[in-house]
C-alpha positions as CSV (number, residue, x, y, z in Angstrom):
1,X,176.0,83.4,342.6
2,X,172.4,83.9,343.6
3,X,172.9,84.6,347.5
4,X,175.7,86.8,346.2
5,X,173.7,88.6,343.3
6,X,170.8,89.7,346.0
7,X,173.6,90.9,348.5
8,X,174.6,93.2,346.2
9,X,171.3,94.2,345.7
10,X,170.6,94.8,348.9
11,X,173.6,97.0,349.4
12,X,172.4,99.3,346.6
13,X,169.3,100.1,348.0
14,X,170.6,100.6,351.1
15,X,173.1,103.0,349.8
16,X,170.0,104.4,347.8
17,X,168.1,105.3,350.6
18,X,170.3,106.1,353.2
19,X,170.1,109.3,354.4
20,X,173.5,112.0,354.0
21,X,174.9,109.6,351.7
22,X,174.3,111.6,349.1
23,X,172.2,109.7,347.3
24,X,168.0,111.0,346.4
25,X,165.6,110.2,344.6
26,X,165.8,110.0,341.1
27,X,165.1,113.4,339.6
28,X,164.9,115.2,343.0
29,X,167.0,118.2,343.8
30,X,170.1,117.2,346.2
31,X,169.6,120.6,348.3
32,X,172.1,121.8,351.4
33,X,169.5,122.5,354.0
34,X,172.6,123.7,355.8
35,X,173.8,126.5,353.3
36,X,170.3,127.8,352.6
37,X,170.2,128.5,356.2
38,X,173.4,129.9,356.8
39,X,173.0,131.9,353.8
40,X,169.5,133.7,354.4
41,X,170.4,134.2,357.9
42,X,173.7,135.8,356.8
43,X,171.9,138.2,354.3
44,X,169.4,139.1,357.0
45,X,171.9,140.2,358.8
46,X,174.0,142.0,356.4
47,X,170.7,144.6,355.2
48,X,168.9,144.2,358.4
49,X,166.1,142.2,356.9
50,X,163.5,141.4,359.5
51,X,161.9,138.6,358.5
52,X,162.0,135.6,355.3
53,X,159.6,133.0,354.3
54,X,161.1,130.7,351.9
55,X,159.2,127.3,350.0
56,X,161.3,124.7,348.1
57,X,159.1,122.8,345.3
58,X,159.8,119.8,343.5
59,X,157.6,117.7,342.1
60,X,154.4,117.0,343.5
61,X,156.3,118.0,346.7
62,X,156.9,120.5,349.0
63,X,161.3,120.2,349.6
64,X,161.9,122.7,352.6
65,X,159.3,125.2,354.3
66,X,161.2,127.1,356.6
67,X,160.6,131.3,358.0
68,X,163.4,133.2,359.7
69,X,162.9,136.3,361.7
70,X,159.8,138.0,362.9
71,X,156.1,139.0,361.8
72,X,156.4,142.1,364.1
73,X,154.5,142.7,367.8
74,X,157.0,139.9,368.7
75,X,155.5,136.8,366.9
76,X,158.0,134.7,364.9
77,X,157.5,134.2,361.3
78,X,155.8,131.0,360.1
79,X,155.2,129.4,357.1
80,X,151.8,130.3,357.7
81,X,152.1,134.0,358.1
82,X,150.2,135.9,356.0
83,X,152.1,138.6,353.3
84,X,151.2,140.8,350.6
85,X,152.6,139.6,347.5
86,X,152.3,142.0,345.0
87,X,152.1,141.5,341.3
88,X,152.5,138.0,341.7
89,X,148.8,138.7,342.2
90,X,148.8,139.2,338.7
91,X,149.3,135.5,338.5
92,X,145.6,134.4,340.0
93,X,144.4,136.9,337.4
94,X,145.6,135.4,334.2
95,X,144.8,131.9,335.8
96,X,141.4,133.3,336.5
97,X,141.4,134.4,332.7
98,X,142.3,131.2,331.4
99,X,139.9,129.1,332.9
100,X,137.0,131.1,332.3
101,X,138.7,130.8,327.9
102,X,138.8,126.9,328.9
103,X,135.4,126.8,329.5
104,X,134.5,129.1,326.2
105,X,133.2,132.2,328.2
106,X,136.0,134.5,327.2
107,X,137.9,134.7,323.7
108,X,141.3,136.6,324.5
109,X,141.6,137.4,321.4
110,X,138.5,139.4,321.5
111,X,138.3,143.3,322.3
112,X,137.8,144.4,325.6
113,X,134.6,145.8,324.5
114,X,133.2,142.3,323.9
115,X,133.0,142.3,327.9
116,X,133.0,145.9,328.9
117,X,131.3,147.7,326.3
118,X,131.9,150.7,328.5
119,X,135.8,150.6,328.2
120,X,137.3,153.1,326.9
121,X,140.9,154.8,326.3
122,X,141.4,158.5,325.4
123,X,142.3,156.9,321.5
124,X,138.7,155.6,320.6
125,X,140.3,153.5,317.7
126,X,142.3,151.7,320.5
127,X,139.2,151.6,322.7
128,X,137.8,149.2,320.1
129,X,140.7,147.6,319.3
130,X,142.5,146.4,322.5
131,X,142.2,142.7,323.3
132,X,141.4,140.5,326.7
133,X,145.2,139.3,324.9
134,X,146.8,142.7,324.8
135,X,146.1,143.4,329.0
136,X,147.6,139.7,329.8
137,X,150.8,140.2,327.6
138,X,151.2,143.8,328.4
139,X,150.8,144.8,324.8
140,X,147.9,147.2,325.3
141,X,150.3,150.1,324.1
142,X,149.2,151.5,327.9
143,X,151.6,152.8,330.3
144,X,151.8,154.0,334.0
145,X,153.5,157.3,331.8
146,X,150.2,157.9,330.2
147,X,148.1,157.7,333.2
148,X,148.8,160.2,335.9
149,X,145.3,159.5,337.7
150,X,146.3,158.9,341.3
151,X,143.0,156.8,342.5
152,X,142.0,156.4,345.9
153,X,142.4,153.8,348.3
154,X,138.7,152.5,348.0
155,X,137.9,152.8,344.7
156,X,136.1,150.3,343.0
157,X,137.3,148.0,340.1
158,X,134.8,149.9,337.7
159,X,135.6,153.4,338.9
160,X,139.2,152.4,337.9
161,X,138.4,151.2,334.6
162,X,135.9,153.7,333.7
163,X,138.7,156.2,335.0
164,X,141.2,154.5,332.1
165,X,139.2,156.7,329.4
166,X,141.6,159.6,329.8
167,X,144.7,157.2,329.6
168,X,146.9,158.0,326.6
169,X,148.8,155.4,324.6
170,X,152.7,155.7,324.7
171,X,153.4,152.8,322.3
172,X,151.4,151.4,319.2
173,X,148.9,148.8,320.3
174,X,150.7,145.4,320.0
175,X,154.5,147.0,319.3
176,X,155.5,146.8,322.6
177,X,155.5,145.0,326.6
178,X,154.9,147.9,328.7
179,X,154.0,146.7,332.4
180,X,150.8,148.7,333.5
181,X,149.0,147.2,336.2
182,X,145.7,148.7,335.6
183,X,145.5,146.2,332.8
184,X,144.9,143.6,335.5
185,X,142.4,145.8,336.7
186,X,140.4,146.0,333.7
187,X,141.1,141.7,333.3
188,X,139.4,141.5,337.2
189,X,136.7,143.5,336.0
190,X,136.1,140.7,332.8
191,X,136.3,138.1,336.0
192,X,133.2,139.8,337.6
193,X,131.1,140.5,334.6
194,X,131.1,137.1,332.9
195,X,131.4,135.2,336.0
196,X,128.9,136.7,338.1
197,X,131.2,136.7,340.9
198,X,133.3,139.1,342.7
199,X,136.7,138.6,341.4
200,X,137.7,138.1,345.2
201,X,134.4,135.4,345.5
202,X,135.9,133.9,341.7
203,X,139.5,132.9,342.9
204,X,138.4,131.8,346.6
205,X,135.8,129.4,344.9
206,X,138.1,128.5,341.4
207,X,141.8,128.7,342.7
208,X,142.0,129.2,346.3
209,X,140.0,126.3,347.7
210,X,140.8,123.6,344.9
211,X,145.0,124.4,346.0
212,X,144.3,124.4,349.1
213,X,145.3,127.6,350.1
214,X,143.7,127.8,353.3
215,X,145.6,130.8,354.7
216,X,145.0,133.2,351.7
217,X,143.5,135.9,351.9
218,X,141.5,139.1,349.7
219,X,140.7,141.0,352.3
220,X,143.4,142.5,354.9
221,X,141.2,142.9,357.5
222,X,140.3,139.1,357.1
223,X,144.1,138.3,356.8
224,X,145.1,141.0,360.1
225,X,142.3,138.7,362.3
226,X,144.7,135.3,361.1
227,X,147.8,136.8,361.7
228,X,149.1,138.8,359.0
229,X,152.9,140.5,359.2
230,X,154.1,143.1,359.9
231,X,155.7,145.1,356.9
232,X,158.7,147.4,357.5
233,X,160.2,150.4,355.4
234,X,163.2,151.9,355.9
235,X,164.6,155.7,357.5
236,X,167.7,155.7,356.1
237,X,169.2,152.5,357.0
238,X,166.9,151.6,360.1
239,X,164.5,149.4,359.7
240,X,161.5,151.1,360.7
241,X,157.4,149.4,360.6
242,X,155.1,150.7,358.1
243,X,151.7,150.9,356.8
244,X,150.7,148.6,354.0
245,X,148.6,150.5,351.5
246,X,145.9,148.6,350.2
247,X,143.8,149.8,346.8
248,X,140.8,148.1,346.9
249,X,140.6,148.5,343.0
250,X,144.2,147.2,342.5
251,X,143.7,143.6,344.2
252,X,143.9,141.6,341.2
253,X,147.5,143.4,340.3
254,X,148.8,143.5,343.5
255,X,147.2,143.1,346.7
256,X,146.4,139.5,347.2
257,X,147.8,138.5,350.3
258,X,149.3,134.4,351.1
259,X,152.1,132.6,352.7
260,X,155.2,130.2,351.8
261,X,153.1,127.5,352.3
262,X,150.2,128.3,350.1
263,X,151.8,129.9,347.4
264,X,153.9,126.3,347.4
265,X,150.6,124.9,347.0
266,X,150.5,127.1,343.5
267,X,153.7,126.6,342.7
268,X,153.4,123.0,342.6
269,X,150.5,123.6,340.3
270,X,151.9,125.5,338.2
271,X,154.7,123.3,337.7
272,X,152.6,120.4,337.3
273,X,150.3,121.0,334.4
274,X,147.7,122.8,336.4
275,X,147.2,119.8,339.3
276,X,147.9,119.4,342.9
277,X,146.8,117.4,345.1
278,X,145.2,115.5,342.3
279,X,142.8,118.7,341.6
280,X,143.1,120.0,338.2
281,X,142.8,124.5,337.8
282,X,143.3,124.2,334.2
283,X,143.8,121.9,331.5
284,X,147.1,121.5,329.6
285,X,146.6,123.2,326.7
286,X,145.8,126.5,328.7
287,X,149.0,125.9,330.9
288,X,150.5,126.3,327.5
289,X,148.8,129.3,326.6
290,X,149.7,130.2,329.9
291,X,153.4,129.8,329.8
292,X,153.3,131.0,325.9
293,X,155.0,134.5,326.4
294,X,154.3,137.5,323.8
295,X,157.5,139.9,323.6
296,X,158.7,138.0,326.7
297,X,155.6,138.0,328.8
298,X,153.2,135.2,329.2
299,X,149.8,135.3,331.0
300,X,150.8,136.8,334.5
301,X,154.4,135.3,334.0
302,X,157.7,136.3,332.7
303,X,159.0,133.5,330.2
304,X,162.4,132.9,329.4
305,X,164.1,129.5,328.0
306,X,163.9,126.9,331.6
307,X,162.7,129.9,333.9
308,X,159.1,130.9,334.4
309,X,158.9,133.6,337.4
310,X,156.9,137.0,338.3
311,X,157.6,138.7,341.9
312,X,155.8,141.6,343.5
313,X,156.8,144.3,345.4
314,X,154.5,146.1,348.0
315,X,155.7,149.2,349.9
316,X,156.1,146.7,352.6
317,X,156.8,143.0,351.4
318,X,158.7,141.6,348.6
319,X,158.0,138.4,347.0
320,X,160.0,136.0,344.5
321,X,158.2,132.8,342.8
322,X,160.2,131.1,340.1
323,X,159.5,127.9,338.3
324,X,162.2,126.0,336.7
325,X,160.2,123.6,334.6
326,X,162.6,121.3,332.8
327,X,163.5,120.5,336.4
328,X,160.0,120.5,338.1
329,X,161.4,123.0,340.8
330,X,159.8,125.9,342.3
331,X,160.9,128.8,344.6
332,X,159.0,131.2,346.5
333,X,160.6,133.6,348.4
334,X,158.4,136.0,350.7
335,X,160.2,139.2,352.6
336,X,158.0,141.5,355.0
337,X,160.6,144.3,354.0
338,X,159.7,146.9,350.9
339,X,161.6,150.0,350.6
340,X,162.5,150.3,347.1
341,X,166.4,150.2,347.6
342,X,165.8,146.7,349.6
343,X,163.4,145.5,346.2
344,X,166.5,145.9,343.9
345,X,169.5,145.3,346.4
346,X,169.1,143.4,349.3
347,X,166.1,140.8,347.9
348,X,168.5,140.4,344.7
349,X,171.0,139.7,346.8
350,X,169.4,137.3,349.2
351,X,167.2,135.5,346.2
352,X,170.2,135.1,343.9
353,X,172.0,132.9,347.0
354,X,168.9,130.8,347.8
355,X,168.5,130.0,343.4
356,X,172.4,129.3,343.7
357,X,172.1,126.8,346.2
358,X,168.6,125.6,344.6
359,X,169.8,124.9,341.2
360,X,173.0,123.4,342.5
361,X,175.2,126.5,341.6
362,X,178.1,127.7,344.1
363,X,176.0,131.1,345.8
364,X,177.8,134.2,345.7
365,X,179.8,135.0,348.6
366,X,177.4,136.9,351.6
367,X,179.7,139.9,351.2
368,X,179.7,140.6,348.0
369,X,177.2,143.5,347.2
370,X,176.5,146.6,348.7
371,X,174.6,146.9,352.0
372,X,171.3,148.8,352.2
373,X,172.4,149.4,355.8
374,X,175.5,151.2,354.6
375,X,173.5,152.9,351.7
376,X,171.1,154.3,354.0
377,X,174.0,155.2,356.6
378,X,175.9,156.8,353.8
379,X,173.0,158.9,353.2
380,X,172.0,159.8,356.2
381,X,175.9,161.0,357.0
382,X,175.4,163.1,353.7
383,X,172.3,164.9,354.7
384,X,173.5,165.2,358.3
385,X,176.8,167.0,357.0
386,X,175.2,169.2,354.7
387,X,172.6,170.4,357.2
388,X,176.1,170.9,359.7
389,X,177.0,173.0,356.7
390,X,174.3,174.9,356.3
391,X,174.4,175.6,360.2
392,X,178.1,177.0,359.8
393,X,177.5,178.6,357.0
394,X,174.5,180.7,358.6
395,X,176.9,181.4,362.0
396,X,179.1,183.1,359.1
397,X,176.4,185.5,357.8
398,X,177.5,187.9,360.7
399,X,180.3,190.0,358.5
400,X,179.5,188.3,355.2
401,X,178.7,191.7,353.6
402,X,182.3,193.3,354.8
403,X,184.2,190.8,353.9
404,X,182.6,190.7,350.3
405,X,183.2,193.9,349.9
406,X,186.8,193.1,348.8
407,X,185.6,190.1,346.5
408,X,185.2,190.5,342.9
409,X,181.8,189.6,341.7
410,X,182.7,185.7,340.2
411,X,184.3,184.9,344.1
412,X,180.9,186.2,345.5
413,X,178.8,184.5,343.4
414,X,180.9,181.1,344.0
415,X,180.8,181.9,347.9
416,X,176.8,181.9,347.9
417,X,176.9,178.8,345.5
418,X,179.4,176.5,347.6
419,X,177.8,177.4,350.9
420,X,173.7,177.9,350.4
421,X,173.0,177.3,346.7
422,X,174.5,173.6,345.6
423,X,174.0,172.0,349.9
424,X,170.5,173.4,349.4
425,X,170.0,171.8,346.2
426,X,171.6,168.7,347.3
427,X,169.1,168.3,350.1
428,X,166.3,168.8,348.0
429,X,167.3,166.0,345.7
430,X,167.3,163.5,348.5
431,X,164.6,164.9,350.2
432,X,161.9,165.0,347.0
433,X,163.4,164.4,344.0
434,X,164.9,161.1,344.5
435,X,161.2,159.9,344.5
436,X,160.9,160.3,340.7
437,X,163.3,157.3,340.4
438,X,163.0,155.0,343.6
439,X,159.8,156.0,344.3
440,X,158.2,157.8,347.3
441,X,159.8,154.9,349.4
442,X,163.1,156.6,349.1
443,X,161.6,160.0,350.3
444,X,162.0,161.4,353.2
445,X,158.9,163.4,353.6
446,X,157.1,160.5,352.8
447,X,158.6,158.3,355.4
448,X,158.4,161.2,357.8
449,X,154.6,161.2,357.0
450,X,154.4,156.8,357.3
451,X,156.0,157.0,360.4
452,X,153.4,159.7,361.7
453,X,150.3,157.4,360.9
């Protein structure tokens, strides 16, 4: 029985550790490297997507590290290409936070004015009242709606918080998550002034180098030199390359810049109680606090029940990372394409495939969706057939007045409507107006103007 007994053993762990028998590891995710492929390439094609960095997590391991498409000025993607990543920034901020409350130098639950004494609102009651606490959750009761200020590009992190004092609250401090990135501003600037650092010096020293994060970068000049993509925009539904705006003031809510390979390095951290590589960022009971969410947003994360995730969205780059921590798997998701139809269509559509396939979930079919190619076609047929109208319609003017003349009033009034008034309008709308919902990335003025620079 004995020879027979350790035959059968050795059978199992073959079986166990053969490779496409469809057998892993205990507890690892059994991914199809295949479908992940097919399906990002697929969705690339479909909204003309030029380039994807994508980084599977499990573990204490990176799964798949793989980059499709280009980083512009003919260079392929890598997994080591540099790309903004937006309010995932946010992210490093909150860690940056915490760690400095680990070690007893800031109380979150204490006002701002504890740090700042300077900071101030346009409500002085709430100038004394908001907390380090209310800026992580997004409780502050401040809103993009209440502060029109547009900065510029080189303003400080003080001349942005100092400019904060004519901000007005659109919610009751505490009532409400209102997303405001000038929050994480004001949290940099509490980096600086208890640290002693810069907040760019704080996270290279504290989070940066102890991940590993070697191709990470504060500074896009800095990132440009080691190889940083391109980032594209859209005219309609061309893909076109654009200029990446980059506030100097807003780094700590949106500007860092990384790769698939080093935010993998975070993810992996975050996932695993603040540790990779054996380095520790922060202790568990601050992970905790960091994962804790307040009205359904934690310290630089979005909480819900299994899923932990944030994103950014640059004029030029799009970026997913979601942590699924009852199964110790991590996604990040980089795109070096940013108009604002391509952040809430084709990213959705490409990111809910790759989770799908991640979490062991049929993906939705490829075609299923709308195109941002057709979108921006569709568009771009509209405006082109109302100019063609308006064109006509001018050729027509010759005899307009004679032929009125046997018109009541109501059929006059309609005339001018139908063939000036409501095309003119129309254009208008798309032209400006749009921008007051998409953004100035669906204007056309404004991409006339990025395509000038």
């Amino acid at each position: 029985m004995k020879p027979l007994r350790l035959l059968t053993f050795l059978t199992l762990a073959v079986l166990l550790l053969m490779p496409g028998a469809g057998w892993m590891a205990p507890g690892r995710a059994a991914l199809d490297f295949a479908a992940l492929d097919a399906t990002i390439t697929a969705q690339m094609a479909k909204h003309g997507l030029k380039g994807v960095s994508l980084a599977i997590t499990q573990g204490e391991e990176t799964l798949y590290l793989k980059s499709y498409g280009t980083a512009g000025q003919g260079r392929p993607l890598t997994p080591q290409t540099p790309m903004f990543i937006g309010s995932q920034s946010k992210s490093f901020t909150a860690l940056a936070i915490a760690q400095l409350a680990e070690q007893g130098l800031v109380d979150v639950n204490a006002p701002v004015r504890t740090y700042l004494p300077w900071f101030a609102v346009a409500d002085e009651a709430a100038s004394a009242q908001i907390t380090v606490a209310h800026l992580l959750h997004h409780t502050s009761g401040l809103s993009d709606a209440g502060f029109l200020t547009i900065l510029p590009e080189n303003a400080s992190i003080e001349d942005a918080v100092r400019a904060l004092k004519t901000a007005q609250l659109t919610a009751p401090l505490g009532a409400r998550q209102q997303y405001f990135n000038l929050g994480y501003v004001v949290l940099a600037g509490i980096v600086e002034t208890v640290s002693g650092q810069s907040y760019a010096d704080y996270i290279q020293q504290h989070i940066f180098d102890p991940l590993q994060m070697t191709h990470t970068y504060t500074d896009p000049a800095l990132a440009k030199q080691n190889g940083l993509s391109q980032g594209y925009s859209r005219f309609f539904g061309f893909t076109v390359p654009a200029r990446q705006p980059s506030p100097t003031y807003e780094l700590a809510a949106g500007y860092i810049i990384s790769t698939a390979e080093d935010m993998a390095h975070f993810a992996i951290a975050m996932n695993n109680n603040g540790v990779y590589a054996g380095t520790r960022v922060l202790s568990v009971p601050w992970m905790r606090e960091l994962f804790k969410p307040v009205l359904g947003y934690g310290m630089g994360w979005f909480v819900t029940p299994g899923h932990v995730y944030h994103g950014g969205a640059n004029d030029t780059f799009k970026t997913f990372v979601d942590l699924y921590p009852d199964r110790g798997l991590g996604i990040v998701l980089l795109i070096n394409e940013g108009y604002m139809i391509d952040h809430f269509i084709s990213a959705g559509q490409l990111f809910a495939g790759v989770e799908a396939l991640v979490l062991g979930n049929p993906p939705p079919a490829v075609s299923a969706g709308w195109s941002v190619r057709v979108i921006g076609w569709g568009l771009l047929a509209l405006v082109l057939a109302l100019c063609t109208l308006h064109a006509w319609n001018i050729s027509r003017l010759r005899g307009w007045r004679e032929r009125a003349r046997q018109w009541s009033p109501l059929k006059r009034a309609w005339d001018v409507a139908i063939s000036f008034i409501i095309p003119t309008v129309i254009l208008i709308v798309v032209f400006t107006q749009a921008k007051a919902f998409w953004g100035d990335r669906f204007n056309l003025t404004y991409q006339l103007r990025v395509m000038a620079r």
